[in-house]
Each structure stands twice: as structure tokens, then as C-alpha cells.
C-alpha positions, 0 to 999 in steps of 0.5 A: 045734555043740552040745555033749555035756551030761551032763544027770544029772550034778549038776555040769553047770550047764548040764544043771541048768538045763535040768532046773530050767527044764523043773521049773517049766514043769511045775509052772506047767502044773500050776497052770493046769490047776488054775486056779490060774495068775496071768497072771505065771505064763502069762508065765513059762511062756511064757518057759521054753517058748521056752528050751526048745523049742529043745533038743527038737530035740537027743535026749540032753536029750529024752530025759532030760527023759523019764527023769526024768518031765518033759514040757512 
């Protein structure tokens, strides 16, 4: 069952990481649009989406991944 995070509060690890993964696979985004991206990049990428992906399916997260200007 998952649990009740609170993904504003900069005390919950937990949601910090969330938000700190999403910030990186959008800044690694960003570089391969750019062309920029090595093939490390890619992989990391890769990675942070199957973290991620996941926790789309729980709306709280979702949603504050919108909130805060953050899609991947």
C-alpha cells in the first residue's frame, strides 16, 4: 500500500528524492534535445524514467511533479 508523502515538504526524504530524480531527468532531457547528451546521459535517463514511471500512477506525486514545473 503506498503511503501519504507529502512531496512539498522539504523534510520528506523520500518526496525530495522523487523531485530531485524528476529535476535531472528533465535537465537530461533538455541536453538531448539540444544535442548535447552523451550516451551516459541516455543511460541515466533511462534509469530515472524506470524509477519514475512507477509513481505516475499515484496522483499526489503527479500532480506535484506539475505543480512544481516538472514533466518528463
Amino acid at each position: 500500500m503506498a503511503q501519504n508523502y507529502d512531496w512539498h515538504d522539504t523534510n520528506d526524504p523520500i518526496g525530495m528524492m522523487y523531485r530531485t530524480l524528476a529535476k535531472t531527468a528533465q535537465d537530461l532531457e533538455q541536453k538531448i534535445i539540444e544535442g548535447n547528451a552523451t550516451e551516459t546521459d541516455r543511460l541515466n535517463l533511462d534509469h530515472a524514467y524506470q524509477v519514475l514511471i512507477p509513481w505516475w500512477h499515484f496522483p499526489m506525486l503527479n500532480n506535484s511533479l506539475r505543480a512544481s514545473g516538472l514533466s518528463i
